[in-house]
N, C-alpha and C positions, 0 to 999 in steps of 0.2 A: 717174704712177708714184710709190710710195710714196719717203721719201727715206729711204734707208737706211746711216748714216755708217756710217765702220768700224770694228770693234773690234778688240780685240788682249789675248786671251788670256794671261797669262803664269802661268807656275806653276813655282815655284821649290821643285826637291825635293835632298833629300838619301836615300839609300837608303829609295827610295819603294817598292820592288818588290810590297809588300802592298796597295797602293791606285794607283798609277799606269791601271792597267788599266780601272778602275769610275771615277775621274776624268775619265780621257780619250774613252774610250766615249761620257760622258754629252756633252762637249762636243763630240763627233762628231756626236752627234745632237742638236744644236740646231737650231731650228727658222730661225734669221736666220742667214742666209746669209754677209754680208759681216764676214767675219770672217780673221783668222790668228793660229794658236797658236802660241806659243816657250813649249817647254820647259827650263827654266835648272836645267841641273845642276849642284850643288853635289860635285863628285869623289868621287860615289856609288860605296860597295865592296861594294853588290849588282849586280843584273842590270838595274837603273831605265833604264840606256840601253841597254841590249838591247834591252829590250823597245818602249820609243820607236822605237830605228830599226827595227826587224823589225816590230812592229804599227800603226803609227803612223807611217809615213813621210809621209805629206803635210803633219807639224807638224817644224818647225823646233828640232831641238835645239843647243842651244848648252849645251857642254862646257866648264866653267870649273877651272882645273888645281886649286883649292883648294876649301873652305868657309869662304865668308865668309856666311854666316849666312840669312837671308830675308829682310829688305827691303833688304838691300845688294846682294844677288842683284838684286830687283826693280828696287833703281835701275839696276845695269847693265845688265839687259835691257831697261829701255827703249830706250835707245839701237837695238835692233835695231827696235822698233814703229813699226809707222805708221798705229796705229788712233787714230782721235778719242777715244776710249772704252777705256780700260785695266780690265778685268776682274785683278786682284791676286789668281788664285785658290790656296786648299791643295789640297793631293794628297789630304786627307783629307774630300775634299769632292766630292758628286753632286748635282751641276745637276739641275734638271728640263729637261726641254724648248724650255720659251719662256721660261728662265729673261733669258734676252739679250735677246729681243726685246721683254719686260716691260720691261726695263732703264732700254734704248734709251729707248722713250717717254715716260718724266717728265724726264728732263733737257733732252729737244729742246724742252721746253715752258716751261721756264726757263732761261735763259743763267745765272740766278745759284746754281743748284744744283751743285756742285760733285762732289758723291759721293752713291751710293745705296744705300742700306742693305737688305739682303732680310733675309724672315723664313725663320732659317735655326732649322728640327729636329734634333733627338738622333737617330741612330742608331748600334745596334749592329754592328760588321762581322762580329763572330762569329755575328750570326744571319741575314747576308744571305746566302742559299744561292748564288744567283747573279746577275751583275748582268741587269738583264730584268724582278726579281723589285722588285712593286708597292712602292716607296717611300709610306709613309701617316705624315703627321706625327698626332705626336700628344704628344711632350714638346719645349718650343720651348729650341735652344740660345742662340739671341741674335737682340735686337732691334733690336741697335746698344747705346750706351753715353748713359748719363745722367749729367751733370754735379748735386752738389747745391750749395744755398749753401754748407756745409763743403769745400768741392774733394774730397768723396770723392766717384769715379765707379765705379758701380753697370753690373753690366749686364742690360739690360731684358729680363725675360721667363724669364730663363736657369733651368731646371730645371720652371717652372709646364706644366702640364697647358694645351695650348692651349684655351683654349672661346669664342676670337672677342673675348677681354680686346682684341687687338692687329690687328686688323682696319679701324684706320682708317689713312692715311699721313699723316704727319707728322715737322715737323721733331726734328732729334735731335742730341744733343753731338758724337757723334762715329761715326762707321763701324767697327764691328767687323772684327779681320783675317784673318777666314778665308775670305769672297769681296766684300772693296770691290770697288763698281764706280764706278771716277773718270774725271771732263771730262779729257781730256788737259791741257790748257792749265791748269785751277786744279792739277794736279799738278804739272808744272811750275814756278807761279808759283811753288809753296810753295820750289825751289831758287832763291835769291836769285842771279842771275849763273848759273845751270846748275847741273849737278851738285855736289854736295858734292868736293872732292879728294881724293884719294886713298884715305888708309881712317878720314874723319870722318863716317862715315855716321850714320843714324839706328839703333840698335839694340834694347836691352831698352824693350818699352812703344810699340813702333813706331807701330801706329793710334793712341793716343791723342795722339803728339807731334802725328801726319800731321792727328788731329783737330781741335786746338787750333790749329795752322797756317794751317787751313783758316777758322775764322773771322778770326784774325788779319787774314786774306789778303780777308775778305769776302765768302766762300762758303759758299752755303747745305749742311746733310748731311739728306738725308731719307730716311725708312725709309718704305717700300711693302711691302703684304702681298700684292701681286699675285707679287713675285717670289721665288722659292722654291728652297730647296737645303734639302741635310742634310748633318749635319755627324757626323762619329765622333769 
C-alpha cells in the first residue's frame, strides 16, 4: 500500500466571501485523500463563515473573536493540526487536483527538505466565469524567492510568460506565501521552545523571516514544477 502521511490544510481568511468558495472546491477535489482542512477565521464581517458552515461542513472552522493577521492565525491553527505536512494556503488561491499529492512526494524523498515551493500562475477572478472552468497557466506568479549576494531578494519568475524557463526543480531561498507546503516538524523547529507567546508573532515579510529560519534551522526549500496553483 502506498504510504500516504497526512496533511492539514489551513487557510486563514478575513472577509474571504469572493474566493472562499473556488478555494475550498478546489481542495475538495484533491486527488490525496488523507487529508483535513481548518479554516481560521479572522472575525470576518462578510458571509465567509456562512458559507464554510453551510457549504463546507466536513472542514473544520475555527472562529477567532479578533484579526490577528495571517501567519499569526496560522500559528494558531496549528495547534488544531495533526497533518505531518502543513499546506499554509490563501483563499485567493486554486489548487489543481494533485496539487497535494505532487507535494507529498519530494519531501518523503528527503528528510532534509523542509518546504516545497509550487509553480504558482496569475490568474484573473474577474474573467473566471465559473469554478469548473479550465485553469491554463500561462503568466507565472512565483517561483519561490531568490536570495542575491546584495540581500536583495527577488521573486523568481513573477510576471514572465511561462515557456518551460522554470521546468526543472530545485533548490530555492525561500517559499513564497501564498501556498507553502512545510515538514511539520522543520516548522515547528523554527519555534525555539514552541509557540512564540502571546502576540510576538512573526508579522510583515512572514515567508521570507519563515525562509531564512529555515536554513538557519538546516533545512532544505525546494521548488517543483510538478506542482501547480493559481494565484489572483
Amino acid at each position: 500500500m502506498e504510504h500516504s502521511p497526512s496533511v492539514t490544510v489551513t487557510i486563514v481568511v478575513r472577509d474571504g466571501e469572493r474566493y472562499i468558495r473556488h478555494c475550498l472546491r478546489a481542495v475538495r477535489e484533491q486527488t490525496y485523500q488523507n487529508l483535513e482542512v481548518n479554516v481560521f477565521d479572522n472575525n470576518s464581517s462578510d458571509r465567509t463563515r456562512d458559507i464554510v458552515r453551510d457549504e463546507f461542513s466536513e472542514f473544520r472552522l475555527i472562529e477567532y473573536p479578533e484579526n490577528i493577521g495571517m501567519w499569526p492565525g496560522q500559528e494558531v491553527a496549528l495547534r488544531y493540526s495533526s497533518g505531518q505536512y502543513i499546506l499554509a494556503l490563501s483563499v485567493d488561491v486554486i489548487l489543481t487536483p494533485t496539487f497535494i499529492r505532487n507535494a507529498v512526494q519530494v519531501p518523503e524523498k528527503d528528510p532534509a527538505i523542509g518546504a516545497i515551493q509550487a509553480k504558482v500562475y496569475q490568474y484573473d477572478f474577474a474573467e473566471l466565469e465559473s469554478y469548473g472552468h479550465h485553469l491554463r497557466g500561462t503568466v507565472l506568479d512565483t517561483c519561490g524567492f531568490k536570495l542575491l549576494r546584495s540581500r536583495r531578494v527577488t521573486n523568481i519568475g513573477h510576471g514572465q510568460p511561462d515557456r518551460g524557463q522554470f521546468d526543472a526543480q530545485r533548490e530555492i531561498f525561500a517559499v513564497e506565501g501564498a501556498t507553502p507546503f512545510f515538514r511539520r516538524n522543520a516548522l515547528e523547529a523554527l519555534r525555539i521552545g514552541g509557540f512564540i507567546a502571546d502576540r510576538d508573532y512573526i508579522w510583515y515579510g512572514d515567508d521570507l523571516a519563515l525562509g531564512w529560519r529555515m536554513h538557519l534551522f538546516g533545512f532544505k526549500q525546494v521548488y517543483t514544477p510538478r506542482v501547480i496553483a493559481y494565484h489572483d
